[in-house]
N, C-alpha and C positions, 0 to 999 in steps of 0.2 A: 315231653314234659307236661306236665298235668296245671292246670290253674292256681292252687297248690303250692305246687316248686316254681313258682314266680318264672312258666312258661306262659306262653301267647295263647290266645285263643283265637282260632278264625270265627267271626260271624257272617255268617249267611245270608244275602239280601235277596229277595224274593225278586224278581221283574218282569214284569208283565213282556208278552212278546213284542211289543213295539218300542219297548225301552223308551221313554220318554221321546221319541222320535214325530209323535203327536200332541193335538192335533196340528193338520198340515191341511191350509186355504192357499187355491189358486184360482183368482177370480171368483166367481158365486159360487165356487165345488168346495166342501171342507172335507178331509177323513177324519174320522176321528173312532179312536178304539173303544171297544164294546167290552164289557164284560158279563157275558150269558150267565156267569153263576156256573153252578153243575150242568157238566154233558156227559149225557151217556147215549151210548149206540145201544138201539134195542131191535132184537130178529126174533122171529118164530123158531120155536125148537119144531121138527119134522109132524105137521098138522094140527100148529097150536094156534094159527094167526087170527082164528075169529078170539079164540081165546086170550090172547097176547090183547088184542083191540078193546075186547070187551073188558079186563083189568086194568087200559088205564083209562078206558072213560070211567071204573068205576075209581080207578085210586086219585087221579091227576086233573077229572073232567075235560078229558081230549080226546076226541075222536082222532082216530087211526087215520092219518091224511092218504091221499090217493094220488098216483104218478103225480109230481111234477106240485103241490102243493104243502101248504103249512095249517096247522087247527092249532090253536092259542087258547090259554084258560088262563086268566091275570099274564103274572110273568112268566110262565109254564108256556114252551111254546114244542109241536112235535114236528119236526120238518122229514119231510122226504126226503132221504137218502139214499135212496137208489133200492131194486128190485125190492126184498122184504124189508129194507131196512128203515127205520125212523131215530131221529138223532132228539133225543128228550133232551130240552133246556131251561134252566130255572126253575127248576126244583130237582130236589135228590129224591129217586130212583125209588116207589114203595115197594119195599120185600115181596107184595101179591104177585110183581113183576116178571120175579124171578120165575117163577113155577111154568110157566107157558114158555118164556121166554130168557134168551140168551142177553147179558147187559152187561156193558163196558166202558168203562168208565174213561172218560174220553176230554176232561176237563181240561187236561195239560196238554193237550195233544195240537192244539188250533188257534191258528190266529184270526183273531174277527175283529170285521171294522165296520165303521160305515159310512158311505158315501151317499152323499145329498150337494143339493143345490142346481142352480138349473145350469147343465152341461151336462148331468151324470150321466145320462142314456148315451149319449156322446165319447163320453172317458172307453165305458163297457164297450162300445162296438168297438173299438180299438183291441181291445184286449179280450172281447169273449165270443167266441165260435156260436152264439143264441143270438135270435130277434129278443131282446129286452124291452124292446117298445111297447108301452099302453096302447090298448086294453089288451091287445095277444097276452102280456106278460104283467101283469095287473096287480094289485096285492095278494099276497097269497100264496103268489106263484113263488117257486124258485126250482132252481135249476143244479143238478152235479154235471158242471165243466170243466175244461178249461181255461185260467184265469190268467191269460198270457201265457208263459208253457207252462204253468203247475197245475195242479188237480186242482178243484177249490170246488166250491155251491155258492150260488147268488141267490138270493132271496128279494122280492120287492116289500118292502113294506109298507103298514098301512100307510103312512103320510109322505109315500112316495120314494122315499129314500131307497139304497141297496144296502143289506147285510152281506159280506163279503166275506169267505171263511177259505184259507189253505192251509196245510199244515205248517206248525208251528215254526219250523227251521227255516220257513221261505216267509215269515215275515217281513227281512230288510228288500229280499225282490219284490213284495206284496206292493210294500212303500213305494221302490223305485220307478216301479213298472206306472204307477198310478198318476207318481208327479207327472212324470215323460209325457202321459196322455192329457190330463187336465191342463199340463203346459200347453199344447197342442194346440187342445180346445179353446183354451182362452186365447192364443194366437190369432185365432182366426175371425174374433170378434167381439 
């Protein structure tokens, strides 16, 4: 039945992947959900990567970050993603992009949070196979691990916090796995 012949209409609510499930404070640690805006995974097509690097400092003003780091332009941030890859944040993707490079849109695909407060170095060891500890793992830095058993990236950021990214379907383990440890942490003093 159509709207029309006095049938129903379903609407459609959009929800964020933590579903209202934040934010969530255990002692000084709070998580709380991020929204990056636009993500897209960006590769070199087969010997395009000076090229790839050099359209988006010229479209985005970001240099092409190196193993294991993040280069930021305002909210435009390009994080390391493993071998060729950079995962562009806040901002959508300029067309010049395309030409050198492979780009995928990657917005729905992740859950990101972020965790602060003084314990979070403490939460992560519980939960992440990296020394996260300052200055080895400093601002700037992050990491593709994983984030108790799931795939995820850690990122430190500048005011010290963690950006915490797994895919989207393992957000409510994201949550669980994170109370269990700041529970822990704050247990112990």
């Amino acid at each position: 039945m159509t709207p029309r012949e006095g049938g129903c209409v379903d609407k459609l609510i959009a929800k964020t992947p933590c579903a209202g499930q934040v934010p969530l404070s255990v002692g000084a640690m709070t998580v709380s959900e991020v929204d990056l805006g636009a993500m897209t995974s960006l590769s070199p097509r087969k010997g395009q990567g000076a090229a790839l690097a050099q359209a988006l400092r010229a479209a985005h003003g970001l240099d092409w970050p190196g193993a294991g780091r993040v280069t930021t332009a305002g909210d435009a941030r390009a994080i390391w993603f493993g071998h060729d890859s950079v995962l562009l944040t806040g901002a959508a993707p300029d067309a010049a992009l395309a030409g050198p490079g492979v780009l995928v849109d990657q917005s729905d695909a992740w859950t990101v949070v972020r965790l602060e407060g003084t314990g979070a170095e403490a939460v992560l060891a519980r939960l992440v196979p990296v020394d996260l500890r300052a200055p080895g793992f400093g601002p700037g830095a992050t990491a593709r691990c994983r984030i108790g058993h799931m795939a995820g990236s850690v990122t430190r950021l500048e005011d010290g916090g963690f950006l915490l990214m797994v895919f989207r379907s393992m957000a409510q383990t994201l949550l669980h796995d994170l109370k269990s440890a700041m529970e822990a942490v704050a247990a112990r003093g």
